[in-house]
C-alpha positions in Angstrom: 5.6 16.8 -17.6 4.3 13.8 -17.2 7.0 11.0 -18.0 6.8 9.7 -14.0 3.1 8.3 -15.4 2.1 5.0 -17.1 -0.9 5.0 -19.0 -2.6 1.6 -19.6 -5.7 -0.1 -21.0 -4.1 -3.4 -20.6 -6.4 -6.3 -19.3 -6.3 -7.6 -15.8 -3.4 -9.8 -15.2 -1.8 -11.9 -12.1 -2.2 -9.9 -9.0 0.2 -10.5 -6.8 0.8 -8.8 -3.8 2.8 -5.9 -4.2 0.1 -3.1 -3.3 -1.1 -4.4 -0.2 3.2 -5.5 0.4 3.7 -1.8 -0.1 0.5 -0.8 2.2 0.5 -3.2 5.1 4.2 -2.3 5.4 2.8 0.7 6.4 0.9 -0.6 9.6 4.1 -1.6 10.9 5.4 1.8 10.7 5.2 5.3 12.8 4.1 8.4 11.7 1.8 11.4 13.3 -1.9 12.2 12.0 -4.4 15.3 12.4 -8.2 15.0 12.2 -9.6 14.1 8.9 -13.0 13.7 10.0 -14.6 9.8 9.1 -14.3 9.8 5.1 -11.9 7.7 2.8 -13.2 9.6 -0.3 -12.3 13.4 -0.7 -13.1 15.6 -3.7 -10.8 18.0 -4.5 -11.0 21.3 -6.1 -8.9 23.8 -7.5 -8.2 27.5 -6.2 -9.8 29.6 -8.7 -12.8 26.6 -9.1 -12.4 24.2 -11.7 -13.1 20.4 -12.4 -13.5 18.4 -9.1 -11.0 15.7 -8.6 -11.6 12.9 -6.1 -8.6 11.2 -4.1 -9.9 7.7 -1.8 -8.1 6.4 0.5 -7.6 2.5 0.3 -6.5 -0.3 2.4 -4.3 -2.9 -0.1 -6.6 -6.4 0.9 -9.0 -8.4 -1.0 -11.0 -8.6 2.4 -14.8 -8.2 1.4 -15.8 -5.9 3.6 -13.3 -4.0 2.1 -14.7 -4.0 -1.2 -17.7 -3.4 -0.2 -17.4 0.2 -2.1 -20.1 2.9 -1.5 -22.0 4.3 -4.1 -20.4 7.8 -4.2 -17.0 6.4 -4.7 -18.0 4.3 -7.5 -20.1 7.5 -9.2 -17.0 9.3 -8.2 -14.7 7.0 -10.7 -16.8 6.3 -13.4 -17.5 9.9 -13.7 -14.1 10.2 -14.1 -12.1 10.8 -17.2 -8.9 8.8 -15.6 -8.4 6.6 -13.0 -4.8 7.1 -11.1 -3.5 3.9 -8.9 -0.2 3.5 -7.1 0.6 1.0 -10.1 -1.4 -1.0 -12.6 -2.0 -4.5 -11.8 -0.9 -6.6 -14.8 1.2 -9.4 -16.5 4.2 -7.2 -16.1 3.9 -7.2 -12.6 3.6 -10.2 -11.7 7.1 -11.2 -13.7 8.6 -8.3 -12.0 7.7 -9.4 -8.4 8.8 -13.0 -9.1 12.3 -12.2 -9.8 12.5 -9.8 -7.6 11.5 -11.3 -4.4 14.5 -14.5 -4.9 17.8 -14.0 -4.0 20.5 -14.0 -7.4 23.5 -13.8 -5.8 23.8 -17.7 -4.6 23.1 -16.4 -1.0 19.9 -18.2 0.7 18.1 -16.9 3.8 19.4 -19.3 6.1 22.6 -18.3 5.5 21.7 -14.7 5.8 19.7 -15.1 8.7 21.6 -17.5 10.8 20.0 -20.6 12.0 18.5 -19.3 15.5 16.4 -16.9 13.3 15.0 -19.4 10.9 14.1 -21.9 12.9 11.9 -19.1 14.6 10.5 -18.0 11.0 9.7 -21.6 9.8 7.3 -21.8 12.2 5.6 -18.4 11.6 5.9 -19.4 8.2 4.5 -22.6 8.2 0.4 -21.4 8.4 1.3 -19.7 5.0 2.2 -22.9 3.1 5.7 -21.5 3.0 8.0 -24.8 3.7 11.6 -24.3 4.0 13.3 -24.7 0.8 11.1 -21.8 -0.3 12.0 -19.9 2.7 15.7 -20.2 1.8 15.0 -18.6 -1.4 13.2 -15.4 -0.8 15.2 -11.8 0.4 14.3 -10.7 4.0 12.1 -8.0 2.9 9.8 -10.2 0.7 8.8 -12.1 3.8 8.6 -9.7 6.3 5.3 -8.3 4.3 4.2 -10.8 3.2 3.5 -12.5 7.7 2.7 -8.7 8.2 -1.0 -10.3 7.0 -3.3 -13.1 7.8 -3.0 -16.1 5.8 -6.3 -15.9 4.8 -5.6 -12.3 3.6 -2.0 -13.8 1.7 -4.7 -16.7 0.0 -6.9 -15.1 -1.0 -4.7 -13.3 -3.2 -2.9 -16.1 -4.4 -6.3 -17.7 -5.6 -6.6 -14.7 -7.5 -8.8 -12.6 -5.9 -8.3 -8.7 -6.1 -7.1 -6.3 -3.6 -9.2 -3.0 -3.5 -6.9 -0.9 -6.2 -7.0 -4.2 -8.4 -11.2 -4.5 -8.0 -11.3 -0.6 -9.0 -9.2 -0.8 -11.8 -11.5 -3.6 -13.5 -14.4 -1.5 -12.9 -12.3 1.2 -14.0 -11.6 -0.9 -17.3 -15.6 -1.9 -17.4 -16.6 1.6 -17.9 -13.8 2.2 -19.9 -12.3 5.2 -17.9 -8.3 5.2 -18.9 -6.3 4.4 -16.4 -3.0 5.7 -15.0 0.3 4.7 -12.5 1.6 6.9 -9.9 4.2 5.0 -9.6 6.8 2.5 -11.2 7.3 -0.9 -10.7 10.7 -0.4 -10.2 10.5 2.5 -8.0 8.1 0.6 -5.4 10.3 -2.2 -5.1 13.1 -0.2 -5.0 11.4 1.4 -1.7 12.3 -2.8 -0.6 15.1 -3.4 -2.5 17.2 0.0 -1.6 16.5 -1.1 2.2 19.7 -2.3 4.2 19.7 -6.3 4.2 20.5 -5.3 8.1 17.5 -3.0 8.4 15.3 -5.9 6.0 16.8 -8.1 9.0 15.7 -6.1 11.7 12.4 -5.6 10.5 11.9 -9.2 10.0 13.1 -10.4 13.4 10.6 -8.0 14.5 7.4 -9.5 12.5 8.2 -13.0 13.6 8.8 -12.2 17.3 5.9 -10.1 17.5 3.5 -12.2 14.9 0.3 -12.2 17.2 0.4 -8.7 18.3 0.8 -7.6 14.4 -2.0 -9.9 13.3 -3.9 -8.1 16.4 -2.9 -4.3 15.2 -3.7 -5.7 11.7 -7.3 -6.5 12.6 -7.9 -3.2 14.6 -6.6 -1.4 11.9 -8.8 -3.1 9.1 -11.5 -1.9 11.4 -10.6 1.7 11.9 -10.6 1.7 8.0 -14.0 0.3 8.1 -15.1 3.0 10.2 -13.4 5.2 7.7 -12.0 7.1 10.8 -8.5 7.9 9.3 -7.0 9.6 12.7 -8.1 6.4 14.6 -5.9 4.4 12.2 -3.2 5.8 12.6 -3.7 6.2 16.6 -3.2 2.6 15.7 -0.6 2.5 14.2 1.7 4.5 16.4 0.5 2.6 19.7 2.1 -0.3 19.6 4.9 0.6 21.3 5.9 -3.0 21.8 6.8 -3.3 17.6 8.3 -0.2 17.0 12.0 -0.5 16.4 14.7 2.0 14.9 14.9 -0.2 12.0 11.0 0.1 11.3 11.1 3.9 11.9 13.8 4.3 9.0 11.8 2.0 6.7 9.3 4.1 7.5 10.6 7.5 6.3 10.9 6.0 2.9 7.8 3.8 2.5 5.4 6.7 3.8 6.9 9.9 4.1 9.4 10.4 1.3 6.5 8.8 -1.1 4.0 11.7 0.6 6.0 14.4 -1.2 6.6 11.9 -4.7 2.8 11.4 -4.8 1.9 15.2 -4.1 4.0 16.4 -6.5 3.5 14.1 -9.0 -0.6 14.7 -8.3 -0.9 18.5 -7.9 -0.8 19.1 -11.9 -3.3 16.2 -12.6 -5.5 18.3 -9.5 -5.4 21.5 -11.2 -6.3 20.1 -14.6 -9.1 18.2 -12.9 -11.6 15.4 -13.7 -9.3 12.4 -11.7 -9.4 9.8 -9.2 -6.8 8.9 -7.2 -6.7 6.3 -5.3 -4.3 5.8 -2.9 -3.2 3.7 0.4 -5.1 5.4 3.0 -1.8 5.8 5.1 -0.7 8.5 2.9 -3.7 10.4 2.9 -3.7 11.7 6.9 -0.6 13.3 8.6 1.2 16.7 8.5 3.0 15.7 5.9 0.1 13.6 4.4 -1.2 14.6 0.7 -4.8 16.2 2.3 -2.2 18.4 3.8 -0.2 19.0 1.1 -3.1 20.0 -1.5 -4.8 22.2 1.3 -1.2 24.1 1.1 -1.9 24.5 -2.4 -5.1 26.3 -1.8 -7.3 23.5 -2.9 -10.8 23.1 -1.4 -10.8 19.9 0.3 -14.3 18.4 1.1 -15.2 15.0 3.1 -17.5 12.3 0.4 -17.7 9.2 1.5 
C-alpha cells in the first residue's frame, strides 16, 4: 500500500534547493482559495475518532522568521510517531539535482534561448553570482526558480542553511521520530523535467521581464504566510495579473493541482491510521481542490492549531 513512500533515518545531507524550487514555483502560479481561517498547523482526525494527525503548512525558505516555529507545531511533531515531508533532504538529492538541472544533449541555453533573451537574463542573473558560462549550461526550468527568489533567499541556501522542511526534519531526526517522503525525487523533478522546453521558455521570459514585480509578490507573500492567513496568500498569488501567462497557468495544473490529488491520496490511509505529521507547502493546503478540502470530504474533523 505503501510503495509511493520512502522511509529514512539517513543524516542531514546537502540541501539544495529543490523544495522551495518546487514551492516558490507555486507563487508564480494561479489557483482559487476558500477561507481557512489564520492557522498553518491543522490536526486532523478520523471519522469514527481515532489518533489525531497534524498536517502544517510550509513556505520552502531558510528565511528566519520563517523558522521561527511555534511551540504547538513543534509538540505537534515530536509527539509524533512519523514525520511525512514532500521529500527527504539528503546526499541523494543533492546528486540528483546536479545532474539534472545541466543540459546532456550538447544543447546550451544560449542556443536555446536565442541571444535577445540572454542577454536580458544575464543581467537578472548577475545578483545571483550566476556568470554566463554557467548560464549556458543549465535547462530553462532550473533558472526560472531558481530568480523566482531573492538572492539572499538563493544564498542562504547555498551556505547551507535549511529551508523550513529541512530544519523540521533535523529536529525530526533529534527526537528521533522516523521520517517519511511523500514524494520521489524523480517524480518532483519530473513535475520540471516533463514541462515543454517552450512552456519552460515562456515561463522564463516571464520571470526575467517581470523580476521586480515577482521579487515584490515574493515579499507580500512571505508576509501573508507570516500572518499565517492562507486565503490572503493566495489572494496574492492570483492578483498579479501583470505575470500570469497561459504558459504559467499549464505549469500550474501540474505543480499544484494534479499534486493536490497525489498528496491526498497518498495521505488519507496514513490519516486514518493516525499519529502523523505532514508537512507540506502551504500552497497545497487551501483551495477547492486543496488537501483541507479533500480530507473534510473524507469526513475527517478538521481543527485550526497554530
Amino acid at each position: 500500500m505503501r510503495s509511493f513512500l520512502v522511509r529514512t533515518k539517513c543524516r542531514a545531507g546537502l540541501r539544495l534547493p529543490i523544495l522551495f524550487v518546487v514551492g516558490l514555483a507555486v507563487a508564480l502560479a494561479s489557483g482559487s482559495a476558500k477561507s481557512e481561517g489564520n492557522a498553518l498547523l491543522w490536526a486532523l482526525q478520523a471519522p469514527g475518532a481515532g489518533t489525531t494527525s497534524y498536517l502544517l503548512g510550509t513556505m520552502h525558505v531558510s528565511d528566519p522568521r520563517v523558522l521561527d516555529v511555534g511551540g504547538a507545531t513543534r509538540e505537534a511533531l515530536t509527539s509524533s510517531h512519523t514525520a511525512v515531508f514532500e521529500i527527504i533532504t539528503n546526499d541523494e538529492l543533492a546528486t540528483t539535482l546536479l545532474s539534472a538541472i545541466v543540459y546532456s544533449d550538447g544543447r546550451n541555453l544560449e542556443t536555446v534561448l536565442g541571444p535577445e533573451l540572454f542577454n536580458k537574463l544575464k543581467l537578472v542573473a548577475q545578483p545571483y553570482g550566476l556568470v554566463p558560462s554557467v548560464l549556458k549550461l543549465m535547462k530553462p526550468w532550473a533558472l526560472f526558480t531558481i530568480l523566482s527568489i531573492p538572492p539572499e533567499e538563493s544564498f542562504r541556501q547555498a551556505r547551507g542553511e535549511p529551508a523550513l522542511d529541512g530544519w523540521l526534519q533535523d529536529l525530526a531526526r533529534r527526537e528521533s521520530v522516523e521520517l517519511m517522503a511523500l514524494e520521489t525525487y524523480e517524480e518532483q523533478l519530473a513535475v520540471f523535467e516533463d514541462t515543454p522546453e517552450d512552456v519552460q521558455m515562456a515561463i522564463l521570459r516571464t520571470v526575467v521581464e517581470h523580476k521586480p514585480e515577482i521579487e515584490a509578490q515574493y515579499e507580500v507573500m512571505l508576509q501573508r504566510y507570516l500572518d499565517r492567513d492562507l486565503e490572503a496568500l493566495f489572494a496574492v498569488a492570483t492578483g498579479q495579473e501583470n505575470i500570469t501567462s497561459e504558459a504559467l497557468t499549464r505549469f500550474n495544473q501540474r505543480i499544484l493541482h494534479d499534486r493536490n490529488n497525489v498528496m491526498a491520496t497518498r495521505l488519507l490511509p496514513l490519516f486514518h491510521e493516525g499519529g502523523y505529521f505532514v508537512a507540506i507547502g502551504a500552497a497545497h493546503l487551501a483551495g477547492e481542490d486543496g488537501v483541507l478540502s479533500q480530507m473534510r470530504a473524507e469526513g475527517f474533523v478538521v481543527t485550526p492549531i497554530e
